[in-house]
One Martini backbone bead per residue (centre of mass of N, CA, C, O) as a GRO file, in nm:
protein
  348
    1UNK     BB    1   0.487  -1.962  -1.565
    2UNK     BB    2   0.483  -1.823  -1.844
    3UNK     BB    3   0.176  -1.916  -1.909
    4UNK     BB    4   0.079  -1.736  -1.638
    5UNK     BB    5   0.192  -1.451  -1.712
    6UNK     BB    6   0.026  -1.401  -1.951
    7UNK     BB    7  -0.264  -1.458  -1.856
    8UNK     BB    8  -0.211  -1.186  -1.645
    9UNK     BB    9  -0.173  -0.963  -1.880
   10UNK     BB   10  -0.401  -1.019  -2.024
   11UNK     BB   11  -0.603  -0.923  -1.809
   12UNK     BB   12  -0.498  -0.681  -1.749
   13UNK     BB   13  -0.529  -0.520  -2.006
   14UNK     BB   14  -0.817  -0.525  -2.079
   15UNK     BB   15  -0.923  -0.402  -1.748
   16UNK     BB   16  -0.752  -0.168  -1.867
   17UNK     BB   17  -0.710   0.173  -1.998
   18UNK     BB   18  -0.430   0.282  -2.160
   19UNK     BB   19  -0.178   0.403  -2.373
   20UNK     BB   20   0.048   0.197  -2.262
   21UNK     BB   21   0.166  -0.172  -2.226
   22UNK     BB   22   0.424  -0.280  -2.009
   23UNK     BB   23   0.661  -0.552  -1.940
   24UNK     BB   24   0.797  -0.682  -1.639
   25UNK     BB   25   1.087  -0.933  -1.617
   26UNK     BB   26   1.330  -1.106  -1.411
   27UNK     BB   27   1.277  -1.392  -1.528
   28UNK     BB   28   1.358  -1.631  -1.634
   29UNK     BB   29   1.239  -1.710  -1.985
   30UNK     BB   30   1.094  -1.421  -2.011
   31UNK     BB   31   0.925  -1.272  -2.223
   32UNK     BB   32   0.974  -0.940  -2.220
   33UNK     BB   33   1.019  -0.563  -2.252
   34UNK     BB   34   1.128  -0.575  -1.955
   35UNK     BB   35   1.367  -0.634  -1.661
   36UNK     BB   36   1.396  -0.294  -1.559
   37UNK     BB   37   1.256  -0.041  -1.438
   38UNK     BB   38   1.460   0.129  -1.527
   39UNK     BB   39   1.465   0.062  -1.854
   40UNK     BB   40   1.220   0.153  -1.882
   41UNK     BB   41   1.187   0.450  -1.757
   42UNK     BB   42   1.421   0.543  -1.989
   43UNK     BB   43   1.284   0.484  -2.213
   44UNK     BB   44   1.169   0.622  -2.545
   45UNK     BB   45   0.885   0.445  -2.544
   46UNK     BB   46   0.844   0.578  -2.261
   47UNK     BB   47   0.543   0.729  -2.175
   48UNK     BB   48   0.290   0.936  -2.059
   49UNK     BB   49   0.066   0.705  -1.912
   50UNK     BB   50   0.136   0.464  -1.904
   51UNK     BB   51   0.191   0.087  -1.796
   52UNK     BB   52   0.362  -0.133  -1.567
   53UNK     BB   53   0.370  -0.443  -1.564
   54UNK     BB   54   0.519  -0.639  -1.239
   55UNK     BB   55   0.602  -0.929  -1.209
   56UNK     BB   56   0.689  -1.161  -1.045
   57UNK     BB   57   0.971  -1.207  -0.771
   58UNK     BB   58   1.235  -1.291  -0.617
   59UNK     BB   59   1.391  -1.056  -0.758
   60UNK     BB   60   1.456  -0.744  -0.758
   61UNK     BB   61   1.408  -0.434  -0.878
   62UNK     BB   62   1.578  -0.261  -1.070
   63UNK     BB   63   1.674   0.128  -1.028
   64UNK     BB   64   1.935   0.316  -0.930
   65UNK     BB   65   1.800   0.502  -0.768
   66UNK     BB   66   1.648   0.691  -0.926
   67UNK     BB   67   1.447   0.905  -1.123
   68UNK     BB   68   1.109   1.030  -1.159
   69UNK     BB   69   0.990   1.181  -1.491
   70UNK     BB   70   0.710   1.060  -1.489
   71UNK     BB   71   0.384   0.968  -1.609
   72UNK     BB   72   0.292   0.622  -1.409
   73UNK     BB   73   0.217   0.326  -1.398
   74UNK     BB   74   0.209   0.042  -1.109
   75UNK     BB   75   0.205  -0.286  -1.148
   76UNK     BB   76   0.103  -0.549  -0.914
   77UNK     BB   77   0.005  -0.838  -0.706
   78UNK     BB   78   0.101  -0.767  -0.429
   79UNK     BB   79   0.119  -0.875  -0.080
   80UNK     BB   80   0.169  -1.114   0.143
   81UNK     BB   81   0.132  -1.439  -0.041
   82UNK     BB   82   0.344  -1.611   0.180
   83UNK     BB   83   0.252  -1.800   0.439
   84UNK     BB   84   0.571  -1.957   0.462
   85UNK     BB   85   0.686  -1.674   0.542
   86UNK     BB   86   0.911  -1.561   0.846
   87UNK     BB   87   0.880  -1.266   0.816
   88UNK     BB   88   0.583  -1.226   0.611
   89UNK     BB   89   0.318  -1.363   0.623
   90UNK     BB   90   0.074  -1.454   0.440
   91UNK     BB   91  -0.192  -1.525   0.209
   92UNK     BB   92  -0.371  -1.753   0.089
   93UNK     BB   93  -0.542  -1.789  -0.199
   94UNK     BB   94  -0.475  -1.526  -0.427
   95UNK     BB   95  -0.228  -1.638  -0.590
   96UNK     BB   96  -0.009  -1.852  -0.805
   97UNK     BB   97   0.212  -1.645  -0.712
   98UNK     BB   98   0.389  -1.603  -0.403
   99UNK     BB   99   0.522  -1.333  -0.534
  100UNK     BB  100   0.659  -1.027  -0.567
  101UNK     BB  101   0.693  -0.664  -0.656
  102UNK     BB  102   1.024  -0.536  -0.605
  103UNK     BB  103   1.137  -0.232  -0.547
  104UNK     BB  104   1.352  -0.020  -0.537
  105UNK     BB  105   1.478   0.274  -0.502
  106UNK     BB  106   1.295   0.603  -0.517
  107UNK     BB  107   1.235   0.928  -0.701
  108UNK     BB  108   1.010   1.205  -0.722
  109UNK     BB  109   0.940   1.411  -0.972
  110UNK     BB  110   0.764   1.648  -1.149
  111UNK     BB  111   0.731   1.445  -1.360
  112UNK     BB  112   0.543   1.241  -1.163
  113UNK     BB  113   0.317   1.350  -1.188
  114UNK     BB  114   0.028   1.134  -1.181
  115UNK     BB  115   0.151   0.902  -1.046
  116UNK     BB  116   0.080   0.546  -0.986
  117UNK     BB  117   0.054   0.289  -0.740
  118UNK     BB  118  -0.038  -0.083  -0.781
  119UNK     BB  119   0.085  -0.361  -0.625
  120UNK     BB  120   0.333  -0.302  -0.501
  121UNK     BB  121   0.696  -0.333  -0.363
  122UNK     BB  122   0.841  -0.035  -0.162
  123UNK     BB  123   1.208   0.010  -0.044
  124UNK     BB  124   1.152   0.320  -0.120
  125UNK     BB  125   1.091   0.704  -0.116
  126UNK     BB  126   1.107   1.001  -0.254
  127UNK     BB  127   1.038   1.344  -0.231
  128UNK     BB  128   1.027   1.605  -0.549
  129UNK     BB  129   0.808   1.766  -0.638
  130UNK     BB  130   0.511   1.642  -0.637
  131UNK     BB  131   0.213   1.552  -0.765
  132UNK     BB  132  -0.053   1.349  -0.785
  133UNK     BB  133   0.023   1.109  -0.612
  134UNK     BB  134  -0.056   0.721  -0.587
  135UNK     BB  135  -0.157   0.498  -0.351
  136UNK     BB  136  -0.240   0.164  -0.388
  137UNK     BB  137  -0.208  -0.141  -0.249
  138UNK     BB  138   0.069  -0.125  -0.109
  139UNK     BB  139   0.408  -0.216  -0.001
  140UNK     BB  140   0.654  -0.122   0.284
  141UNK     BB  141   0.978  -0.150   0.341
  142UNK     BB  142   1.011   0.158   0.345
  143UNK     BB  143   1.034   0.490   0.375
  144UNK     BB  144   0.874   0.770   0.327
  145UNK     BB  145   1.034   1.079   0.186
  146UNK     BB  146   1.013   1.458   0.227
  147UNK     BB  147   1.280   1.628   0.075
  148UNK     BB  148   1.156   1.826  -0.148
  149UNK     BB  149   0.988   2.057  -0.216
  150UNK     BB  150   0.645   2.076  -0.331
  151UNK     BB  151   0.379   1.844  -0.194
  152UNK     BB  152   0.099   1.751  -0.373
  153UNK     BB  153  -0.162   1.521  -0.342
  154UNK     BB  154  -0.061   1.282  -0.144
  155UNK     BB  155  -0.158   0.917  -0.153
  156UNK     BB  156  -0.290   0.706   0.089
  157UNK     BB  157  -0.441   0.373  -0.014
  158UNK     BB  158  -0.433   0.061   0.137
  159UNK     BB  159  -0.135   0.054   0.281
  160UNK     BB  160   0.151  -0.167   0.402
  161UNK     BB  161   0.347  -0.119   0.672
  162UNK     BB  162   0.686  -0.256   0.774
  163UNK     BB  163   0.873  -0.069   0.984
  164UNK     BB  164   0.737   0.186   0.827
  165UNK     BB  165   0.685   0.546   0.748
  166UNK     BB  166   0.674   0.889   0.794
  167UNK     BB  167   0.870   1.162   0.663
  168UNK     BB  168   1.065   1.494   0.704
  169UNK     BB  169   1.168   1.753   0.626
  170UNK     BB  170   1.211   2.121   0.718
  171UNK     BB  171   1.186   2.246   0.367
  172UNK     BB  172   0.950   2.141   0.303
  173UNK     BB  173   0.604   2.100   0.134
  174UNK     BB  174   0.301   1.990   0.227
  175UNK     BB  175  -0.002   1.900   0.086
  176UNK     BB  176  -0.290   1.722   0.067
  177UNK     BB  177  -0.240   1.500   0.296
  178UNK     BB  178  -0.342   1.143   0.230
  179UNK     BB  179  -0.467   0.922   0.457
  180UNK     BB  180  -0.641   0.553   0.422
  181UNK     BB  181  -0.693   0.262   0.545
  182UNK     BB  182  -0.439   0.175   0.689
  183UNK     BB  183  -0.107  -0.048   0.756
  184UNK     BB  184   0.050  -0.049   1.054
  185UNK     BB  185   0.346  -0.268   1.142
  186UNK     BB  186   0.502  -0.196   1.406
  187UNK     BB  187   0.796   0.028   1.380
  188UNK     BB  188   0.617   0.276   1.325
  189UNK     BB  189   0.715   0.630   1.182
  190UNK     BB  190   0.514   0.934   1.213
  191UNK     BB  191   0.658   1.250   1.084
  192UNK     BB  192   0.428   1.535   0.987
  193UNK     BB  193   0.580   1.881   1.053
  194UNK     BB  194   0.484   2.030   0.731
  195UNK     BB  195   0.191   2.042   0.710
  196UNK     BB  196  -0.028   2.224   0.498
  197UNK     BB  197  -0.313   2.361   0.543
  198UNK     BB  198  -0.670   2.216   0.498
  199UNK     BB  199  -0.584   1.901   0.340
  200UNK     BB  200  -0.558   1.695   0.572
  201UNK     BB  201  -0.562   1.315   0.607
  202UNK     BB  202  -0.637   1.122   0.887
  203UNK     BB  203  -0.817   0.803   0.822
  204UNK     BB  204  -0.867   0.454   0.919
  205UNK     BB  205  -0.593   0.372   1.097
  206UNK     BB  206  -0.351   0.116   1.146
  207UNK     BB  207  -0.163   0.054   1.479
  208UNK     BB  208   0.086  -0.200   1.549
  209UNK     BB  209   0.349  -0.219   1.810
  210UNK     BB  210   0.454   0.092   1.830
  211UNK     BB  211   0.700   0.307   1.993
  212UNK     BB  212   0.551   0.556   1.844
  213UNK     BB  213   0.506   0.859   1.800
  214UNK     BB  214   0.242   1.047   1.631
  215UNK     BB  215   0.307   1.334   1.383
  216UNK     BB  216   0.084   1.581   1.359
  217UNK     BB  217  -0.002   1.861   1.105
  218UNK     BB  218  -0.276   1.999   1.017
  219UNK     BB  219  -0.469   1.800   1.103
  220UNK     BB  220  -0.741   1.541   0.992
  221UNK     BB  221  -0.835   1.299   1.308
  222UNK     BB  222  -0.977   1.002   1.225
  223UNK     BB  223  -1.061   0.642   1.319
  224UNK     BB  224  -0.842   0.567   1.476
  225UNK     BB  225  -0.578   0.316   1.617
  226UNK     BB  226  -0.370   0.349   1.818
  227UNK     BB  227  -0.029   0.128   1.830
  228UNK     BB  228   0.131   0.318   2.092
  229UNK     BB  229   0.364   0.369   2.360
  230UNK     BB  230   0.366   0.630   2.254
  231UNK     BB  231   0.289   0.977   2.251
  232UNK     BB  232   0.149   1.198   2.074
  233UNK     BB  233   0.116   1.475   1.822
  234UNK     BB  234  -0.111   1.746   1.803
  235UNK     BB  235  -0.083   2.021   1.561
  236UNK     BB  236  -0.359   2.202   1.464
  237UNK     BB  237  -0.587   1.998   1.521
  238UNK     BB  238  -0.854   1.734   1.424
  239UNK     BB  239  -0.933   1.517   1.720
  240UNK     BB  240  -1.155   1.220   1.640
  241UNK     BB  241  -1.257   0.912   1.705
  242UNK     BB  242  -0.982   0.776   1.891
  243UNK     BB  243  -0.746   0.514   1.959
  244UNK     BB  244  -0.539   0.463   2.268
  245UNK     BB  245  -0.273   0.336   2.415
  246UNK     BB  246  -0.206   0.562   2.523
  247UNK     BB  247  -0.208   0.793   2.820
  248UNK     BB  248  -0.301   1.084   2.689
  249UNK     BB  249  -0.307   1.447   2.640
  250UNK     BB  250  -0.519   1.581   2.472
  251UNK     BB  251  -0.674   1.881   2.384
  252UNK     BB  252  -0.975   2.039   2.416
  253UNK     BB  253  -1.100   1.970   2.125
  254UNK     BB  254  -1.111   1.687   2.152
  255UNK     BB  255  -1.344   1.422   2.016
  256UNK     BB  256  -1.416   1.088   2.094
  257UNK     BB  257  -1.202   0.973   2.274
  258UNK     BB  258  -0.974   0.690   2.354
  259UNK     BB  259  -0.775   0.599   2.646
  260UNK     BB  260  -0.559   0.328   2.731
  261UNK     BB  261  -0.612   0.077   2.571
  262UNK     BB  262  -0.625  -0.264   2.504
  263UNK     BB  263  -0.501  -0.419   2.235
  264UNK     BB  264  -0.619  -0.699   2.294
  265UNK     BB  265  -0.931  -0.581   2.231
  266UNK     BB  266  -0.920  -0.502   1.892
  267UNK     BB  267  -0.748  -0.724   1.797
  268UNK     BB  268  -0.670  -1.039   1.700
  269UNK     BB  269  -0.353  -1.126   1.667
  270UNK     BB  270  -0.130  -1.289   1.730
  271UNK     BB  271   0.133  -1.536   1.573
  272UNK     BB  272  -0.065  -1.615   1.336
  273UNK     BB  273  -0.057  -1.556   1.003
  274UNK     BB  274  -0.111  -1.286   0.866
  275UNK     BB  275  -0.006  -0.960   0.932
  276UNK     BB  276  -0.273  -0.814   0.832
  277UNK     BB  277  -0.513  -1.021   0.994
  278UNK     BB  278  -0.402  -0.951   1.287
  279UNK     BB  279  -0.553  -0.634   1.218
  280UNK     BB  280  -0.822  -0.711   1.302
  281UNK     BB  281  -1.111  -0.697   1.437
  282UNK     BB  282  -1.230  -0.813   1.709
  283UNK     BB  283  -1.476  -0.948   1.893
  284UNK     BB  284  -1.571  -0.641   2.089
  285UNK     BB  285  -1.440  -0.388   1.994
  286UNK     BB  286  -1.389  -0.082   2.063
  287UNK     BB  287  -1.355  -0.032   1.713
  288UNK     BB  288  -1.679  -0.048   1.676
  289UNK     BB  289  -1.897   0.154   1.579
  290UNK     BB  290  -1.707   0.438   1.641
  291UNK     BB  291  -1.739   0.596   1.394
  292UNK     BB  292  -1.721   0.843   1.231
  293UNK     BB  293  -1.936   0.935   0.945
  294UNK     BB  294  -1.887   0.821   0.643
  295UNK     BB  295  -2.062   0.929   0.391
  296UNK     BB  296  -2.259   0.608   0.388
  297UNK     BB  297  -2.121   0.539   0.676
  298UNK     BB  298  -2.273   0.480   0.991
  299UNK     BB  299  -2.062   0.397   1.219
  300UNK     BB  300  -1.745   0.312   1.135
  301UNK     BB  301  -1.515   0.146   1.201
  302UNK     BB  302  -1.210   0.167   1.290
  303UNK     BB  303  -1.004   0.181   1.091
  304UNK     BB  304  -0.881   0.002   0.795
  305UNK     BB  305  -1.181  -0.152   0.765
  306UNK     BB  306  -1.321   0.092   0.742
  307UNK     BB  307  -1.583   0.265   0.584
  308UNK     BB  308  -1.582   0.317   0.213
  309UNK     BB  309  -1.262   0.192   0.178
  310UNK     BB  310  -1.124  -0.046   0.276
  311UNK     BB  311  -0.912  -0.251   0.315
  312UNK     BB  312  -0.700  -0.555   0.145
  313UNK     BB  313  -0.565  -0.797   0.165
  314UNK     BB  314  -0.291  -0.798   0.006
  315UNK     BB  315  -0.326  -0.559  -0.226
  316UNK     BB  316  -0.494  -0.671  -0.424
  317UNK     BB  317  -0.578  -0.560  -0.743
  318UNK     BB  318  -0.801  -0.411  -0.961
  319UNK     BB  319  -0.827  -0.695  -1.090
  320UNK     BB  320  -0.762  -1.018  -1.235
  321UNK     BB  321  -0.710  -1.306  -1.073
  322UNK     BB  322  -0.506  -1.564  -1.025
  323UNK     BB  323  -0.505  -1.899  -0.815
  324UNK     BB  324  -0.570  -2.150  -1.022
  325UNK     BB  325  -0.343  -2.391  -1.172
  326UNK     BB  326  -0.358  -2.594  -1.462
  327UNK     BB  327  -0.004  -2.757  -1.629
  328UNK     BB  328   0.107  -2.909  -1.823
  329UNK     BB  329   0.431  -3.082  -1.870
  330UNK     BB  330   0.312  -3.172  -2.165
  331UNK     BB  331   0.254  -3.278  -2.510
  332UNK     BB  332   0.142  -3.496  -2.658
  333UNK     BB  333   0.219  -3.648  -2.892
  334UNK     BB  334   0.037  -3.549  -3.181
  335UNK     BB  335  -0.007  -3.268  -3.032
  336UNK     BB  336  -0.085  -2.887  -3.092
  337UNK     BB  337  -0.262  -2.914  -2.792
  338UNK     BB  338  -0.366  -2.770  -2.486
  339UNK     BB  339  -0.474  -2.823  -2.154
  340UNK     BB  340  -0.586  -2.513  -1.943
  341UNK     BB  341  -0.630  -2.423  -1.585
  342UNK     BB  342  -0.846  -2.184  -1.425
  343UNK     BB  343  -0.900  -1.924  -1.152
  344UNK     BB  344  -1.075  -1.634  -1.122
  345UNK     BB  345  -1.099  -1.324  -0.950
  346UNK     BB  346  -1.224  -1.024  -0.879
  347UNK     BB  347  -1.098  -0.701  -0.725
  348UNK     BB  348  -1.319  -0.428  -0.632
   0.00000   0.00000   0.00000
């Protein structure tokens, strides 16, 4: 394991570039920066720009449930990794160690503005007056919560939530909130009535199995694919080309909408494989080729699969991923070296 994580830090340092990047890793044996996201996140050699790797690991990463007031890359695995596992079954042949890189509870306050979270598993968030603050092929095991402050530009794209959205404060001001491509799996609760100005964007979402009607202010809303046994509330917003498995209401302006749905006929579903596998859309889907035109894809799938950048099975990051590693147990006799055998692939 030591020597697969080596070298999956060197191709991921080549593969981008940053400030200063540094190793985070709290399996024993493994010498690496630093052990505990708080300890990097407070030490006095991490400044603004840098990148922290946080390497798989069966046990969560210590936060103390901190405030960051860095502006900080956050790289880490990808998620639903473990294929064996009964509670969130992953994908097969993603990662050769497939333990995902979870953080503990974070807050976000303006000092970490313009910092980005990449290929981790988030089991809180809270926003404190952030902006530009971007989600990518994240996954969240608990919700994000808009606490306090003017929160603008924050962007969630090809991120995984697992019986958890997002929600906000009375007295929050949300702005230019960007939600796209996404995958909610399960009792996912979004309701997020804080909403201000023209820049808000929830567009080609898909939404499996929730009890809970999604509430969303002043949003343009497209390509979506509402798999919630109770009805939305849209104020203020433009709703166009989505499907609602509830039978409810929709404005006199809204066009394009599909209501009432078997959500049996969306979905691949079923109860084996991984979890985000299973919002993929089966054939005849009627969320197939039925959406509004994005960029240059004209009427592309409805949900997290459409559009011009894609969901992409278990957040794997774009960098350079080992899949299949083979390392001797021992080194020969009277030799200096051994060979190690790799198999990568990017993820572009």
């Amino acid at each position: 394991m030591k020597y697969f994580l080596l070298l999956l830090t060197g191709l991921s340092i080549t593969s981008i570039s940053f400030a200063k990047s540094w190793r985070i890793n709290n399996n024993a044996g493994v010498n690496a920066n630093f052990t505990s996201i708080y300890d990097a996140v407070n030490s006095a050699s991490v400044t603004n720009g840098d990148s922290l790797y946080i390497e798989p690991s069966v046990v969560d990463y210590v936060t103390n449930s901190m405030t960051i007031g860095k502006r900080l890359t956050f790289i880490g695995p990808g998620y639903l990794l473990d294929p064996a596992s009964t509670n969130a079954p992953g994908n097969s042949g993603l990662q050769v160690l497939t333990a995902d890189s979870r953080l503990g509870f974070l807050r976000l306050n303006a000092g970490a503005s313009g910092s980005k979270f990449i290929g981790v598993t988030l089991t809180g968030m809270y926003f404190n007056g952030a902006s530009n603050v971007t989600f990518e092929r994240v996954g969240f095991t608990g919700s994000p919560y808009f606490e306090s402050g003017t929160n603008d530009a924050i962007t969630f794209r090809k991120c995984f939530f697992l019986n958890n959205g997002f929600s906000n404060a009375a007295a929050v001001i949300i702005t230019n909130f960007v939600c796209e491509n996404n995958a909610f799996y399960g009792y996912c609760n979004i309701g997020m009535d804080q909403l201000t100005g023209t820049g808000n964007l929830f567009r080609n979402n898909s939404i499996y199995g929730s009890a809970y009607g999604v509430v969303l202010l002043n949003t343009y809303i497209a390509n979506n694919i509402f798999g919630t046994y109770a009805s939305c509330t849209f104020t203020n917003s433009t709703v166009k080309n989505n499907l609602f498995q509830a039978n409810q209401t929709l404005s006199g302006t809204a066009t394009g909408n599909t209501l009432n749905v078997d959500m049996s006929t969306v979905y691949v579903g079923g109860s084996t494989g991984s979890l985000d596998s299973r919002m993929v859309l089966k054939a005849g889907s009627p969320a197939k080729g039925t959406g509004l035109t994005v960029g240059t894809v004209v009427n592309p799938d409805m949900g997290a699969f459409g559009a011009t950048d894609p969901y992409r099975l278990s957040g794997i990051p774009n960098i350079p991923s080992i899949y299949t590693l083979t390392v001797p147990t021992s080194i020969p006799s009277g030799s200096a070296t051994m060979n190690i055998t790799f198999s990568t692939r990017n993820n572009n």
